[in-house]
N, C-alpha and C positions, 0 to 999 in steps of 0.2 A: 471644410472637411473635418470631421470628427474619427471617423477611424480608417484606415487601409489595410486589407487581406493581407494576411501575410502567409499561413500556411495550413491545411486542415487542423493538427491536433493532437493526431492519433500519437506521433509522435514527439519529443522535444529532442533540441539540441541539449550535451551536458558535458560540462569536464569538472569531472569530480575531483578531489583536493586527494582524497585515497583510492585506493583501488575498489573497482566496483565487480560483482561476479553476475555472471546471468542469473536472473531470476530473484535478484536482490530488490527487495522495496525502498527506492528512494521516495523523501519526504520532501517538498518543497511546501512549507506554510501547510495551508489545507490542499495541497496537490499533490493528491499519491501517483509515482509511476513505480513501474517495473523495468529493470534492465533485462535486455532479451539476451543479449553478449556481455561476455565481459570487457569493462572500460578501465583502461590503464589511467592510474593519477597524473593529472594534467594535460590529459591526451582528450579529446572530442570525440564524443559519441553519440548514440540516442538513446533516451526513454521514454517504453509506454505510458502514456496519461489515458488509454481507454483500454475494453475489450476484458477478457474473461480468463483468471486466472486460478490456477489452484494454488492455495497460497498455504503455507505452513499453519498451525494454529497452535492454540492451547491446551489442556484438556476436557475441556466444555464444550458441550453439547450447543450448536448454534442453527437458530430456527430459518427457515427460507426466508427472504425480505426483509431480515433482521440488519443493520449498522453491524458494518464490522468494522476494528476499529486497530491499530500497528503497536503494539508494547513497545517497539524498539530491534524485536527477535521470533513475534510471532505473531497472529493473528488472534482477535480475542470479539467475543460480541458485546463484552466488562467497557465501561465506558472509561473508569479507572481503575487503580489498582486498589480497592478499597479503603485503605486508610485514609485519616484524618491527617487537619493541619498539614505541619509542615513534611510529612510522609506520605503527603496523597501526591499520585502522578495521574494525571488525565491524557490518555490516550487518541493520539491522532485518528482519524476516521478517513480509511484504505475505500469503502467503499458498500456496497452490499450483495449479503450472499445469495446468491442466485439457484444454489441446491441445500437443502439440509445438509448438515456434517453432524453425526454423532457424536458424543464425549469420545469414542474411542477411536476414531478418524482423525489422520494425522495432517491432513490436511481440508483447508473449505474452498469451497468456490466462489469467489469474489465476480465483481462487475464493477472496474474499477469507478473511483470518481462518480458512482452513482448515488 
């Protein structure tokens, strides 16, 4: 036997180390989810790893089927923060956006994990 079912997906088990708020982007490696509730630090909960969310951004303009990708605080289609050396930060990849968002649009529409 190589592998055994263990549960769809959609959602994971989590107990975050801090407090977690609905609608907050956890990162796990390359596994974006979304908390639907909020989760108390050290207490069990669940987060989204699929489905369709509007997600915060930044102020760029970000094209349909574009990578989008978590700063840490906001949603970005910037793969980094552009700097060099030791000042460059490269951005975790949330997922891709599923409608246009204009520069002026304060949030986009994601498809997580896609």
């Amino acid at each position: 036997m190589k592998a055994t079912y263990v549960q769809r997906g959609e959602y994971l088990d989590y107990v975050p180390e801090n407090k977690v708020n609905a609608g907050d982007v956890v990162l796990f490696g390359a596994l974006a989810a979304v908390s639907k509730l909020d989760i108390e630090a050290g207490k069990l909960g669940a987060v989204a790893t699929t489905g369709v969310f509007d997600v915060v951004k930044d102020a760029n303009a970000v094209a349909r089927g574009a990578k989008v990708n978590w700063t840490g605080t906001e949603a970005t289609a910037s793969a980094d923060n552009g700097e060099t050396g030791d000042d460059k930060v490269e951005y975790a990849a949330i997922g891709v956006a599923v409608q246009a968002a204009e520069a002026s649009d304060g949030t986009v529409r994601v498809l997580l994990n896609a």
